[in-house]
PLY file of the C-alpha trace (Angstrom):
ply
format ascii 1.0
element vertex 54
property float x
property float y
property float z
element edge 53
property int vertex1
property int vertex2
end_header
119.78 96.25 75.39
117.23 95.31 78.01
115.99 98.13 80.21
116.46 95.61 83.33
120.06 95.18 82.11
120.61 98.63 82.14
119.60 98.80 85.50
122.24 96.22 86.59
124.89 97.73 85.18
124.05 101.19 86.68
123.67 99.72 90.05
126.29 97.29 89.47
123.89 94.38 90.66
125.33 91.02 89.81
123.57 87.76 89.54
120.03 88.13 90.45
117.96 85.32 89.99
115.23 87.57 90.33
115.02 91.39 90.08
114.83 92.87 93.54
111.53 95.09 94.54
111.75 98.71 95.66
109.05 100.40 97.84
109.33 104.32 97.10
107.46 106.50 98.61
105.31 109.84 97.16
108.53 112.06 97.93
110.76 109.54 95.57
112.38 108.33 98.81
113.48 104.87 99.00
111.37 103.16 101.72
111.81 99.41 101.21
114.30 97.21 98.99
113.08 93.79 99.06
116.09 91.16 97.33
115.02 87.74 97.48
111.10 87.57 97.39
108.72 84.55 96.29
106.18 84.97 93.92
103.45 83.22 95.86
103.33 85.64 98.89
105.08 88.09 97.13
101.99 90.81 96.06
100.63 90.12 100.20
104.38 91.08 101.45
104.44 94.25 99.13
101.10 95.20 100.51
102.04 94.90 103.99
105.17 96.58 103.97
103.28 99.24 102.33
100.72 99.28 105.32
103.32 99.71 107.90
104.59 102.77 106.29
101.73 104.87 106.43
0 1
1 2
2 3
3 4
4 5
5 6
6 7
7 8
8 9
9 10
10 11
11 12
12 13
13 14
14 15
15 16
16 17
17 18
18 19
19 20
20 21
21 22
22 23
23 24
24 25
25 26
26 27
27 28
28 29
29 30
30 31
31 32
32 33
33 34
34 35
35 36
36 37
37 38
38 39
39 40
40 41
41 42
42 43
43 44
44 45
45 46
46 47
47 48
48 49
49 50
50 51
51 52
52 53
């Protein structure tokens, strides 16, 4: 079984085009859960969210 299938099940996530993005931070706290993203702006989005957290 796929590790990203897995994951589904476990979180009981249900027809995802795309597999959402988490933002965790150095303490293993969720910071960030990003669920429908576009892959063209998608790495500058990450980067900024990651920005405004610090």
């Amino acid at each position: 079984m796929k590790k990203w299938t897995k994951i589904k099940r476990k979180m009981n996530i249900k027809n995802f085009k795309q597999p959402p993005t988490f933002v965790i931070d150095k303490q293993s706290k969720l910071r960030h859960a990003l669920h429908s993203v576009h892959a063209h702006d998608h790495a500058d989005e990450i980067l900024n969210l990651i920005k405004e957290l610090k």
